[in-house]
N, C-alpha and C positions, 0 to 999 in steps of 0.2 A: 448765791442768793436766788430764791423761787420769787417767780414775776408772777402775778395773779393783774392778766389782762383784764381789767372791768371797763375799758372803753365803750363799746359798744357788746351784744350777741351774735355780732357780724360776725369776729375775729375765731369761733370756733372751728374745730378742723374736724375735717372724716374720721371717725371709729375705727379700730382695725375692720370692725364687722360692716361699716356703711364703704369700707374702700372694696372690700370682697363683694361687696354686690356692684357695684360699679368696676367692676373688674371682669366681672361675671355676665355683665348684661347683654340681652339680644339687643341689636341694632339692627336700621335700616334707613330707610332717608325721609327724615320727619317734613321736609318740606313736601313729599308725594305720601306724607301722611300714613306712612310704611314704616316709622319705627315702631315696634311692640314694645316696648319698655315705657315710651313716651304714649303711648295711647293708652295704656294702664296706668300711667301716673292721671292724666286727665282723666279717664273713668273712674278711679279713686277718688280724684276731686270734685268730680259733680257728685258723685253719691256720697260723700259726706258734707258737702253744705246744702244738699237738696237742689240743684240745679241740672238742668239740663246738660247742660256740655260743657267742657271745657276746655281751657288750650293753656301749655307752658309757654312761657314767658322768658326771656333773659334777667329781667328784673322786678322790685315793685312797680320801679317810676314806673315803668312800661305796662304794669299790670292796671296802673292808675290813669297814665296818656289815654291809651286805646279807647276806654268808656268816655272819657270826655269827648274825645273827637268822633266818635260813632253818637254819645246820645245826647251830649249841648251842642258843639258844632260851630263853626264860626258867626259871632257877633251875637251869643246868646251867653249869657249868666248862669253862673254856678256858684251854690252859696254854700258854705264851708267857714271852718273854724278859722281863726286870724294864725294860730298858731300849727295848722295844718300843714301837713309833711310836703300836700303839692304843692302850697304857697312857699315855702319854707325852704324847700330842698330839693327841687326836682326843676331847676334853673327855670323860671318858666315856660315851660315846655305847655302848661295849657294853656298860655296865649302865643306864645310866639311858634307854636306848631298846629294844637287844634282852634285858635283861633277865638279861645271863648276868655271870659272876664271873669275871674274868682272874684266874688264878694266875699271879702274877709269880714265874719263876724267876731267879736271879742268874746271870750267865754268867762270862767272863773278857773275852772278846771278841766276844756277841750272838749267839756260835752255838751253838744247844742240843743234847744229845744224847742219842742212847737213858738212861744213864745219868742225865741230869738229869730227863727224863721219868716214867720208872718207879717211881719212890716217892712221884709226885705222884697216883696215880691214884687213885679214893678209890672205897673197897670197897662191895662192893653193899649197902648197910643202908640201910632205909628213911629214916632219920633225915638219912642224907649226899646233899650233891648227887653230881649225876652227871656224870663228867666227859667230855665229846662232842667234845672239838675240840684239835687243837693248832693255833696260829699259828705262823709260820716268816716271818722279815723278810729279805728279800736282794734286794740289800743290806744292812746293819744302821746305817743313818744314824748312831743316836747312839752305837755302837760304832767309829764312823773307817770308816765303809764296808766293810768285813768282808764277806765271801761265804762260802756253804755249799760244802764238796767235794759233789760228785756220790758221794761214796759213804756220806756222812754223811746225805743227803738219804733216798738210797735206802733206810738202817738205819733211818730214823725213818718211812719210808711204809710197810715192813715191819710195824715195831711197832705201827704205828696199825692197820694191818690186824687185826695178831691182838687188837688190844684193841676195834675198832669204833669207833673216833676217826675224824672228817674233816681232813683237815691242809688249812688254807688258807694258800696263797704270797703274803704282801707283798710284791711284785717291783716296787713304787714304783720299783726303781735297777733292774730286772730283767734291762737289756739291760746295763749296768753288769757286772752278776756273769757274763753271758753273755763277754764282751770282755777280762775279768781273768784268766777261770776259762778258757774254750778249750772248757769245755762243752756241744755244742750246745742251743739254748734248750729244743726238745723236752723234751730228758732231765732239765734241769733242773726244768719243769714235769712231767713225767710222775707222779713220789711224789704231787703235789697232786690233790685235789679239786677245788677250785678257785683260782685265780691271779686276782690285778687288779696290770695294770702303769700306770703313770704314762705321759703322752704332754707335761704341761709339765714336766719335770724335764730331766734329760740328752737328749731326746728333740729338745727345743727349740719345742714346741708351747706356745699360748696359753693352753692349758685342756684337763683334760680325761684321764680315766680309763678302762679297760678292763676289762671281769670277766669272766672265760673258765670254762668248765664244760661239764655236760653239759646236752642239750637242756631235760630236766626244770626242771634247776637255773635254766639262764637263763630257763625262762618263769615261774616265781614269781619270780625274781629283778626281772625288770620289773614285777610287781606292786607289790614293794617299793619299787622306783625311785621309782613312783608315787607312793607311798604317803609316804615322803620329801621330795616336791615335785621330787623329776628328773625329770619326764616334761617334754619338750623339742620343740618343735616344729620349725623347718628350722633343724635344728642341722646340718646341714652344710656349713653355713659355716665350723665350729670343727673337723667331723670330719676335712674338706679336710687340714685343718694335721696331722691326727691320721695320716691315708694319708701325704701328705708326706714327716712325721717316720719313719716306718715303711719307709717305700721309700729314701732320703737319708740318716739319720741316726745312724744304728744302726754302722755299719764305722768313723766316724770319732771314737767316743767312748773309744779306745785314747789317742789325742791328748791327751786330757783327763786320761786319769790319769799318762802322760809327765808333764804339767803338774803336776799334783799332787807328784808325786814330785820335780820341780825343787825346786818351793817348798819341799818339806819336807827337801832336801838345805841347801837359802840356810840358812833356821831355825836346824838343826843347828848349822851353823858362825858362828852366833852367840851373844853370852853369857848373851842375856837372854828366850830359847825355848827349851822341853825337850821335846821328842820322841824318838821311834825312829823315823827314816825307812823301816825294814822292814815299821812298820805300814800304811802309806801303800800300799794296792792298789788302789784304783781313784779316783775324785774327789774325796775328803773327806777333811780331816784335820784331828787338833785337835792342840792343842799348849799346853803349861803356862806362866807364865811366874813362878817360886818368886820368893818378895821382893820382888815387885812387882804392884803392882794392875794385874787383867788389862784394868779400864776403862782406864786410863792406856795400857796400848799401843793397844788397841784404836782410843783419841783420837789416840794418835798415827799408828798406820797412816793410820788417815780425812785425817789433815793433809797424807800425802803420797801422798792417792789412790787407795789400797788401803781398800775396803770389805770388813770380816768379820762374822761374824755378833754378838750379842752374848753378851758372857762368860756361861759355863753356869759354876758354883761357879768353879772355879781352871783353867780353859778355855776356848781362843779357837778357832773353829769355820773352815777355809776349806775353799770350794768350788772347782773348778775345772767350765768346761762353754765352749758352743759358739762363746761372745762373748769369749772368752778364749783371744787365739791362742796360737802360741809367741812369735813376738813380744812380746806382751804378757806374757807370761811372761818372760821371758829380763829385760823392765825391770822386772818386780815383783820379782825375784829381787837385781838391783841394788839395786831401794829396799832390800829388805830388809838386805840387804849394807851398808850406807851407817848404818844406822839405831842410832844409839847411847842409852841410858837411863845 
């Protein structure tokens, strides 16, 4: 029996063609800032989100830590969606390392707005913290993969301005919202401060993270790295994968939300999944299953090969990404079809 992993786009593996480049790669010792493989992956990444500099990363979370504790800082506020990756998943590591208070805002669908923003901001009294950061996730994972408009983007770089807020971009899915949206990545990145996109997610890389900014930012930002236990020595062997992914990867992950959206058509037209297929815009979708324990499907997808993630309250979590053709799509879409409770 063929396993069609839909847990997450984490679980994809190296290309024969992305292992031949990490196979192949110059090295040297990225902590004296001397591997070449690793400094072209970073000058890659600032010249495609339009930033200054940039630095690898071992992961998101880390890509997401380091901005908080460089630009909120201890006993200062950071306002962010409720259902946000750093609130959510990343142990809190923005208070109990960089010291700062996530204000978790409630959204509908993970995309925050001037409107949700502005009543959170907390007056100058010495008594109140002070609020220095907004985060922005976009993708919005635990919202069904949701993307920011380009002008919703733009209205809250605005605001942050007049209020002296840094806006940091989760673009863990970045190229994701780049591919759904039509808006070039630049522009997307431009409202931010600073960006960290993901290189193992839709990307198809083994490992391994991005944080794009300005010159200043990234050289405390590698302090921090350090300081974290990221400081890496001939990491470009992992970076390889990172260029790769970057140069190969990016054009074909349209493919992937086509996928998503089959799946979420199969679902529909069955009697015992509830979604809205219109929510389904780029690789992620979750889906209800009322009257019936969502472990029970989930056991049962698993029996006929179909890996999802595990039930979140009254929800089943699937991904689509690079190791999941159409092919393999077209027969998960049969299972599903076939599949009676």
């Amino acid at each position: 029996m063929k396993i069609y992993d839909l847990k997450s786009d984490t679980v994809t593996r190296p290309s024969p063609a992305m292992r031949k480049a990490m196979h192949e790669a110059e090295v040297g010792d990225d902590v004296y800032a001397e591997d070449p493989t690793v400094n072209r992956l970073q000058e890659m990444a600032a010249e495609i989100t339009g930033k200054d500099a940039a630095l690898f990363v071992t992961s998101g979370s880390m890509g997401n830590l380091i901005p908080v504790f460089l630009n909120c800082g201890r006993g200062n506020e950071l306002l962010l969606d409720s259902r946000g990756h750093i609130v959510q998943h990343e142990l809190a590591s923005a208070t109990a390392i960089a010291g700062s208070l996530p204000v978790q805002i409630p959204t509908e669908k993970g995309i925050l707005s001037v409107a949700d923003l502005e009543t959170r901001i907390q007056p100058d009294i010495y008594y109140c913290s002070r609020t220095r950061m907004v985060a922005l996730e976009n993708t919005h994972n635990a919202a069904g993969g949701t993307f920011y408009p380009l002008a919703t983007l733009k209205d809250i770089g605005a605001f942050a301005r007049r209020k002296k807020l840094t806006v940091h971009l989760d673009g863990a899915r970045l190229f994701n919202a780049v591919a759904a949206s039509g808006a070039p990545v630049k522009e997307i990145c431009a409202e931010a401060n600073t960006v960290s996109f993901c290189l193992s997610k839709g990307l198809g890389a083994p490992v391994g993270a991005v944080l794009c900014g300005k010159k200043d930012f990234i050289a405390e930002a590698r302090r921090v790295r350090k300081m974290l236990g990221g400081g890496m020595r001939q990491a470009g062997v992992i970076a390889a994968a990172g260029l790769y992914a970057l140069q190969n990867n990016i054009e074909r992950l349209a493919e992937d939300h086509e996928n998503a959206k089959a799946i979420a058509r199969a679902l529909t037209a069955t009697d015992w999944a509830v979604l809205d297929p219109d929510d389904v815009v780029t690789n992620i979708l979750y889906f209800r299953t009322p009257g019936r324990d969502p472990q029970l499907v989930v056991d049962a997808l698993q029996a006929r090969g179909i890996l999802s993630g595990p039930p979140g309250g009254d929800s089943i979590r699937l991904v689509t990404h690079l190791d999941v053709s159409r092919a393999d799509t077209r027969e998960i879409v049969k299972i599903i079809g076939s599949m009676r409770f």
